[in-house]
C-alpha positions in Angstrom: -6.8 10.6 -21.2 -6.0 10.1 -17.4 -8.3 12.0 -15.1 -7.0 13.9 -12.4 -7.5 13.1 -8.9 -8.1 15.4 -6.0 -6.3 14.4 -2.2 -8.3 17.4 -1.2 -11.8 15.9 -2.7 -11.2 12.4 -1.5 -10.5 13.4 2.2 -13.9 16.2 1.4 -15.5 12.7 0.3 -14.0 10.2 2.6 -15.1 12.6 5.5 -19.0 12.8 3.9 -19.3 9.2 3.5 -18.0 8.8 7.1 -20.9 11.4 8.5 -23.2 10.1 6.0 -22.8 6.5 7.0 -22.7 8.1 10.9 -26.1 9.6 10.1 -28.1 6.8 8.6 -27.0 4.6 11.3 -27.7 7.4 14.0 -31.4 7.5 12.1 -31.7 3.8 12.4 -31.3 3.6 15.5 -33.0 6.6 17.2 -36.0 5.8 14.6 -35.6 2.1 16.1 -35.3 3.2 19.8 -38.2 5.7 19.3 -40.4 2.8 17.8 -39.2 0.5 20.7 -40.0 3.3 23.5 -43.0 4.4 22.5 -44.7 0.7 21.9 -43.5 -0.5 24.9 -45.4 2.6 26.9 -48.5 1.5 24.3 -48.3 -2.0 25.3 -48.5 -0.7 29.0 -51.3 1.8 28.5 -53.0 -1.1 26.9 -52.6 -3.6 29.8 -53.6 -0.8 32.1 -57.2 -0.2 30.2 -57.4 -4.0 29.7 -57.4 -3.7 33.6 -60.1 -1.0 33.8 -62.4 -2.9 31.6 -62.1 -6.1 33.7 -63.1 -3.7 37.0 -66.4 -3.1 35.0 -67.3 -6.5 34.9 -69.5 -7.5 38.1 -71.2 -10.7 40.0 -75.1 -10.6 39.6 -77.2 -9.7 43.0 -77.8 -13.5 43.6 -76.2 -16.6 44.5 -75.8 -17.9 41.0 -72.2 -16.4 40.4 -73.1 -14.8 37.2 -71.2 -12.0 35.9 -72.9 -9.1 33.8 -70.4 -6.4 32.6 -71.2 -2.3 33.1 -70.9 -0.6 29.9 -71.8 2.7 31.7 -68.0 3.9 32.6 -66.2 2.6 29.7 -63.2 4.1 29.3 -62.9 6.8 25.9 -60.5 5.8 23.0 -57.6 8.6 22.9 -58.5 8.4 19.2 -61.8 9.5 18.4 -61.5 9.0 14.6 -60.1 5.4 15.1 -61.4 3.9 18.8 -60.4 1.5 21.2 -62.1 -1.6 20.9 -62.5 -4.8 23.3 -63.5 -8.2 24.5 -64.0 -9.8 27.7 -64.2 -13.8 27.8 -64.7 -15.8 31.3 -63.9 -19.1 32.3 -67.6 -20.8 32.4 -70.0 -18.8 30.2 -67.2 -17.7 27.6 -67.2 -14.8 25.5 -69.0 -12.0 28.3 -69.4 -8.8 26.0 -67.3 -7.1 23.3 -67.6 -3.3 22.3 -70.0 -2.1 19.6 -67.4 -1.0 17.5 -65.6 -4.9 17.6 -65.0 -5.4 13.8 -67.4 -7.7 12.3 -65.7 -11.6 11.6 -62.9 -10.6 13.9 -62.1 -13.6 15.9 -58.8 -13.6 18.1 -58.2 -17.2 19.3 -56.9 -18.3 22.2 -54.0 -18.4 23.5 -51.5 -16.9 26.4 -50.3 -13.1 26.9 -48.8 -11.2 24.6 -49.0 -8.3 22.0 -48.9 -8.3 18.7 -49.9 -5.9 15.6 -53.3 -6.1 13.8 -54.5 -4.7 10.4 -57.7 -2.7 10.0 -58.8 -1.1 6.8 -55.4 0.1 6.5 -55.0 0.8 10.4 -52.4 -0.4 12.4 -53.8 -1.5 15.3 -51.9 -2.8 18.9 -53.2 -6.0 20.6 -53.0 -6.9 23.6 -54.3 -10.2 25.7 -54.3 -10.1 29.5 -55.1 -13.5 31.3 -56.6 -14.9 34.8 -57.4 -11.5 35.7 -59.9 -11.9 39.0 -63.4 -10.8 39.4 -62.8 -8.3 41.9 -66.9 -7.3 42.4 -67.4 -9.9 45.2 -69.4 -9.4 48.1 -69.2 -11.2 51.6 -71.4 -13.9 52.3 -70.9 -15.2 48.6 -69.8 -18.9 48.3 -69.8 -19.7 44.9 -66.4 -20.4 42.7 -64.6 -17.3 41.2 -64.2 -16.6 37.8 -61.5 -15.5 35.8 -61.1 -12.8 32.5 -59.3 -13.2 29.6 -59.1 -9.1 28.1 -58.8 -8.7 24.8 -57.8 -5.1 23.6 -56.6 -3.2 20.7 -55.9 0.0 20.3 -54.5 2.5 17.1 -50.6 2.6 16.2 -51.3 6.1 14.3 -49.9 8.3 17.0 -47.0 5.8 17.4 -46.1 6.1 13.8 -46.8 9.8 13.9 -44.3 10.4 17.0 -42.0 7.7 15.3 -41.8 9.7 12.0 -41.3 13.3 13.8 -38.5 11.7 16.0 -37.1 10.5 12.6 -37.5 14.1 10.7 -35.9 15.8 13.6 -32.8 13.2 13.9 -32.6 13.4 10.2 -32.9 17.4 10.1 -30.0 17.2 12.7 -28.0 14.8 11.1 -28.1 17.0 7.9 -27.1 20.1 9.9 -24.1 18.4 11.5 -23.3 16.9 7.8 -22.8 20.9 6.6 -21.0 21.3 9.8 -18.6 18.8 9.4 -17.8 19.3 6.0 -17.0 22.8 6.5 -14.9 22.0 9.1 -13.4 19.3 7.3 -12.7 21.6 4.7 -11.2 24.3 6.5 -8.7 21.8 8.2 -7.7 19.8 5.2 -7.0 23.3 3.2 -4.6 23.5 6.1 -2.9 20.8 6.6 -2.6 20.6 3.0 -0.7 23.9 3.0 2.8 22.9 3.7 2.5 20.1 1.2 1.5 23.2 -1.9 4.2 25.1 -0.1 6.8 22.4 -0.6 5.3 22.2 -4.2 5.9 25.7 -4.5 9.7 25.4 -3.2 10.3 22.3 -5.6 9.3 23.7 -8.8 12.6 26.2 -8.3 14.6 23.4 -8.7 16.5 23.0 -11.8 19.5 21.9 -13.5 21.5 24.6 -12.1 20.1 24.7 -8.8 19.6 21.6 -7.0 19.1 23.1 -3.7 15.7 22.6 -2.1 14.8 25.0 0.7 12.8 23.3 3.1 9.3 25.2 4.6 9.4 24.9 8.2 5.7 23.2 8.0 7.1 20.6 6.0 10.0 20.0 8.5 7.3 20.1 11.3 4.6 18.1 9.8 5.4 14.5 11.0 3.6 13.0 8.0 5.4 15.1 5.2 8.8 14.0 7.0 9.3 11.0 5.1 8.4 12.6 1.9 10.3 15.4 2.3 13.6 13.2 3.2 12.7 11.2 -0.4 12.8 14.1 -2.1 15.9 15.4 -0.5 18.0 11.8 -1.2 15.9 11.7 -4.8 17.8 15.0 -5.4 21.0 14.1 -4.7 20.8 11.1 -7.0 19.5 13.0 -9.8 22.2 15.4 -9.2 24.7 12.9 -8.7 24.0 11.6 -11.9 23.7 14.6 -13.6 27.1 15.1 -12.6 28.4 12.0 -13.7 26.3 12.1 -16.9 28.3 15.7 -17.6 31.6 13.8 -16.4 30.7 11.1 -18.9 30.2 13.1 -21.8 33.6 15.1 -21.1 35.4 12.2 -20.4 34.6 10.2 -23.4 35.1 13.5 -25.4 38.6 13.4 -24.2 39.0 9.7 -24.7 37.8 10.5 -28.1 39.5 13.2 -29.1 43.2 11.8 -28.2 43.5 8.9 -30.3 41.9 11.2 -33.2 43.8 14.1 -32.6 47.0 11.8 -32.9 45.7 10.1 -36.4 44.9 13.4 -37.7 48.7 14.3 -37.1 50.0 11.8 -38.2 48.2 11.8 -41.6 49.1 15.3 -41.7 52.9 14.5 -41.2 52.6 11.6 -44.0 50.8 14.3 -46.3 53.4 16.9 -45.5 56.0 16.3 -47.8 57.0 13.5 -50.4 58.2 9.8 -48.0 59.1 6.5 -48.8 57.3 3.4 -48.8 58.8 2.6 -45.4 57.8 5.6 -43.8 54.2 5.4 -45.2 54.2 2.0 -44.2 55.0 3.2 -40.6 52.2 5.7 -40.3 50.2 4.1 -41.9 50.8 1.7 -38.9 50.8 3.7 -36.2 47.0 5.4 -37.8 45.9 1.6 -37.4 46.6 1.3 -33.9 45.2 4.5 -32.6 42.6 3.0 -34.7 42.1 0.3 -32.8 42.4 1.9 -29.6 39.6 4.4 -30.9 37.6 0.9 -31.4 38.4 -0.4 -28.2 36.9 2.7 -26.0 33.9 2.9 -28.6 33.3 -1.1 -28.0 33.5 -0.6 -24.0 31.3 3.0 -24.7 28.8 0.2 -26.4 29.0 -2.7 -23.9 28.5 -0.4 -21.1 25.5 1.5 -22.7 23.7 -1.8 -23.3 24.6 -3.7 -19.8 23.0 -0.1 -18.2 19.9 -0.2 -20.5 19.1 -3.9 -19.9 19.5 -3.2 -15.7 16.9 -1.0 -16.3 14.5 -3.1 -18.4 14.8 -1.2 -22.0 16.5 -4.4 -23.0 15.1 -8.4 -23.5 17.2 -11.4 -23.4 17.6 -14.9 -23.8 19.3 -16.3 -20.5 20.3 -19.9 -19.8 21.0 -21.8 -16.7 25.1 -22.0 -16.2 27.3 -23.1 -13.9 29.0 -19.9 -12.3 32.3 -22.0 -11.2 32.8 -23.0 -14.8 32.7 -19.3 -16.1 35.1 -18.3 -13.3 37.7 -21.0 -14.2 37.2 -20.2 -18.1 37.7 -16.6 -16.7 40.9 -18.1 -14.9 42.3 -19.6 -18.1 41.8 -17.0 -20.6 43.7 -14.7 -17.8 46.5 -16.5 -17.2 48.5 -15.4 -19.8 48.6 -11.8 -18.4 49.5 -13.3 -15.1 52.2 -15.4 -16.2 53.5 -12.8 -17.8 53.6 -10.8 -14.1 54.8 -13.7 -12.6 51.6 -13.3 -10.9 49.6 -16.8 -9.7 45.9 -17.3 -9.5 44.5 -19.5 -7.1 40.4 -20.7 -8.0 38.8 -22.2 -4.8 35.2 -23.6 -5.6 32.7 -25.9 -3.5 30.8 -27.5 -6.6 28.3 -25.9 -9.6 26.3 -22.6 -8.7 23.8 -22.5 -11.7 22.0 -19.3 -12.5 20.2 -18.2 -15.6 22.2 -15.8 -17.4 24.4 -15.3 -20.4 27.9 -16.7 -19.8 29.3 -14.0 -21.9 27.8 -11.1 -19.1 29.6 -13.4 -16.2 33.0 -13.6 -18.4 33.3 -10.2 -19.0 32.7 -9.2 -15.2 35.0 -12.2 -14.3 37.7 -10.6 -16.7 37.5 -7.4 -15.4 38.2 -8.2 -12.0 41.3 -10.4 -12.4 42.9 -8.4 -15.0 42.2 -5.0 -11.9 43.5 -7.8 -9.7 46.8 -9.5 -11.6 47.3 -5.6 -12.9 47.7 -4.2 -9.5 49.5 -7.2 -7.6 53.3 -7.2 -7.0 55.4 -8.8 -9.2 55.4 -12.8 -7.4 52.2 -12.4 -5.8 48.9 -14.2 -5.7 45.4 -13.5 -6.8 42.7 -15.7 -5.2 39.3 -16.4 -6.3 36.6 -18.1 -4.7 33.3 -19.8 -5.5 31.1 -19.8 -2.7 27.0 -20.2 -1.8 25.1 -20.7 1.7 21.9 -23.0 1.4 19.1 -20.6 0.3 21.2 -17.7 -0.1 23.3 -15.9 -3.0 26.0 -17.3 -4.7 29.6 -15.1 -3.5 32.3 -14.7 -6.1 35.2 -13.4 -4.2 38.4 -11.8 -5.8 41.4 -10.9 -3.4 44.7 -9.4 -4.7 48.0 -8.3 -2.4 48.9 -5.3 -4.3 48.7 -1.9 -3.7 45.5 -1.6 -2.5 42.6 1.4 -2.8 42.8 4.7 -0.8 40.1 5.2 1.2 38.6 8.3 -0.5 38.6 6.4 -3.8 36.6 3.3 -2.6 33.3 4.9 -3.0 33.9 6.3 -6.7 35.9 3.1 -8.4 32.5 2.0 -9.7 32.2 5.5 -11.3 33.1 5.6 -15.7 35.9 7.2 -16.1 36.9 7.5 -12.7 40.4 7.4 -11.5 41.1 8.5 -8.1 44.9 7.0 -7.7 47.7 8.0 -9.9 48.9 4.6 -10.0 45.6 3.4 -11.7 45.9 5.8 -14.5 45.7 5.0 -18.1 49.3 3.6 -18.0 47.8 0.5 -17.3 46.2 0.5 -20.6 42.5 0.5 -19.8 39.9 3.7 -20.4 38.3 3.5 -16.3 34.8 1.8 -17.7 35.8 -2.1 -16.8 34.6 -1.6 -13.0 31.5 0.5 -14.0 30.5 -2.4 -16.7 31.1 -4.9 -14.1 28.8 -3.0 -11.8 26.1 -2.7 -14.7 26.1 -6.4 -16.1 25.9 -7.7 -11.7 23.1 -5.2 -11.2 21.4 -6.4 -14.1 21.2 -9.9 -12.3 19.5 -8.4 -9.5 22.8 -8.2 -7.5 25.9 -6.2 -5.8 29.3 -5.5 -6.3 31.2 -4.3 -3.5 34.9 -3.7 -2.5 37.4 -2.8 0.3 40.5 -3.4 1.5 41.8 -6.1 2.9 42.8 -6.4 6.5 46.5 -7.5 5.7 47.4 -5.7 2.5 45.5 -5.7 -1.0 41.9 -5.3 -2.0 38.8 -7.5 -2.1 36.0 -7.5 -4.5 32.7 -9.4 -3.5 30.0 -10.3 -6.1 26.8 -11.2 -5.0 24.5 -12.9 -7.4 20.9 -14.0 -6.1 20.2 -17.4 -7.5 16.4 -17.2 -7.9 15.3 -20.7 -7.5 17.9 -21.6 -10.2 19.6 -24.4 -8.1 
């Protein structure tokens, strides 16, 4: 069973995983910039009291240039519970004096300035290593070579992690609040702006067999987004009722077509059963039964072929197809027609520029071809020409074209001659012995192929039919 999706929960969720993903990053990096901030101003404090400790160290009273440090004024540690602690090397003597709290095997070798994070018991410690840092404690008259320091000095990371995590809870806290925020605002709008679309829901579900009409909301007309839904909806109507129409039109016309030839054969059965004939006049009606018969065949075999070239367009059907030559079936077309033209006095002219091969049945291609010469020699004068031609551009479709001099098609007509059934001009009415469902087969069997049937009138006098049959990569 399919589950049902929400538009409204995917923009609710789209919109949370946006803030979400907003947030986290907005933590990183305020949780980041904090870190950064705050151990810079450490690494400065600790430069600043590597400075004070190098101001305690001092030049003995004599000429010797011996330095002594004075652990009197000692700076405090900020940290009472974790201190400060410290080391002051010189140049000649070496390591000078380290605090009494200077871990025991600690050893920092040397090497230039820089900071860098140190491990205690599970304390976080920040050390720091100031270099070349002058004796300052020199009195005049003293002539001996200066010394430099090399501070070493560490201090605790605790408060940094402590002001690191607050920053983090409070840019998390208001991440969180402007998370609800949004989401209620998101859902206000999207209830919105989804309103014209349940509106236009509301206005399509009154739309029905007998009422195809769909009133339009004006927030549907003035949403731009909903515009091109709401003009799909609008053609997809008219196609539905267009073919319920013709589906109605169908069934009355092949009712009719029905009923003639049986209403005849049921009279004239009645009239042989009505009194006592002879031989020759059952003979007769007997005869005359068998062609409305046949004529009740015919219609039910077009009813048949038309049903199963529409249901194979649309995919209910699977066929076999092979790869034919399209100018053959047109001049096999040509010949099988040419009775009915020669009895019209009516010529057929075949114009072809070498084999067009598509897959396809050849039967499907006669029976279109055959349709559209015997509209063509039907409608031409007596004397006149039909011409045919058997065309293809490199790469494109292959064009069948079918041009007769008759009559021609009235303009209001040209849209419906596809249509079953449909006859628009009296002088293509059934006196020309066919039921109106050549043309709509015609249209079914080319549409099957993937292609289009078209016609017009000529420019001159007549009208033209143009096939177009995409070849596929056949050639």
């Amino acid at each position: 069973m399919l589950r049902s999706k929400s538009i409204k929960g995917r923009l609710i969720a789209t919109v949370v995983i946006f803030q979400a993903l907003l947030a986290a990053g907005l933590l990183f990096a305020g949780v980041f910039y904090t870190h950064r901030r705050l151990v810079a101003a450490l690494d400065a404090g600790l430069q600043a009291r590597a400075m004070s400790v190098a101001a305690l160290v001092r030049y003995t009273e004599d000429a010797s240039g011996n330095l002594y440090f004075d652990d009197s004024l000692v700076p405090r540690s900020l940290d009472p519970d974790h201190p400060d602690f410290f080391e002051v090397w010189t140049e000649r003597s070496g390591l000078l004096t380290r605090s009494p709290n200077w871990p025991a095997g600690l050893e920092i070798p040397a090497g230039p300035d820089h900071h860098w994070n140190l491990t205690l018991g599970n304390v976080p410690y920040r050390v720091s290593r100031v270099s070349h840092v002058p004796v300052l404690d020199r009195e005049e008259g003293q002539f001996f070579q200066p010394q430099a320091l090399t501070i070493v000095y560490a201090s605790p990371l605790i408060r940094v992690q402590e002001q690191t995590w607050a920053a983090g809870v409070f840019i998390a806290v208001a991440s969180l609040i402007l998370l609800g925020a949004t989401v209620l605002l998101s859902l206000y709008g999207i209830r919105r702006g989804l309103l014209p679309l349940q509106r236009l829901a509301a206005q399509a579900a009154l739309v029905s067999a007998r009422n195809w009409e769909l009133p339009m909301p004006a927030e549907a007309e003035q949403t731009t987004e909903l515009r091109p839904l709401t003009d799909s909806m609008i053609a997809m109507l008219e196609r539905l009722e267009r073919s319920f129409v013709q589906q109605r039109e169908f069934m009355g016309n092949a009712a009719h077509e029905l009923k003639t030839p049986v209403a005849v054969l049921k009279s004239t059965l009645q009239s042989l059963l009505h009194r006592p004939r002879n031989s020759e006049e059952y003979r007769a009606g007997v005869q005359e039964s068998l062609e409305d018969l046949e004529r009740l065949e015919r219609l039910l075999q077009w009813m048949l072929r038309l049903a199963r070239a529409e249901q194979w367009a649309h995919g209910a059907l699977r066929r076999d197809l092979e790869l034919i030559d399209i100018t053959a079936t047109c001049e096999e077309a040509v010949e099988r027609i040419r009775g009915l033209a020669q009895s019209r006095h009516t010529s057929i002219h075949l114009a072809t520029n070498g084999k067009v091969l598509l897959r396809a049945d050849p039967e499907d291609l006669q029976l279109v071809w055959l349709n559209l010469l015997e509209n063509a020699v039907r409608y031409s004068p007596e004397g006149g020409v039909v011409e045919v031609a058997v065309t293809r551009k490199d790469g494109g479709p292959a064009r069948i074209i079918f041009q007769d001099h008759g009559i021609g098609i009235r303009p209001e007509d040209l849209p419906h001659i596809f249509e079953r059934f449909y006859r628009g001009d009296p002088s293509r009415t059934r006196a020309t012995g066919g039921f109106g469902l050549g043309l709509a087969i015609a249209k079914a069997l080319v549409e099957a192929y993937g292609g289009t049937i078209t016609a017009e009138n000529a420019p001159t006098q007549g009208t033209r039919v143009t096939v177009e049959l995409p070849l596929n990569g056949s050639n």
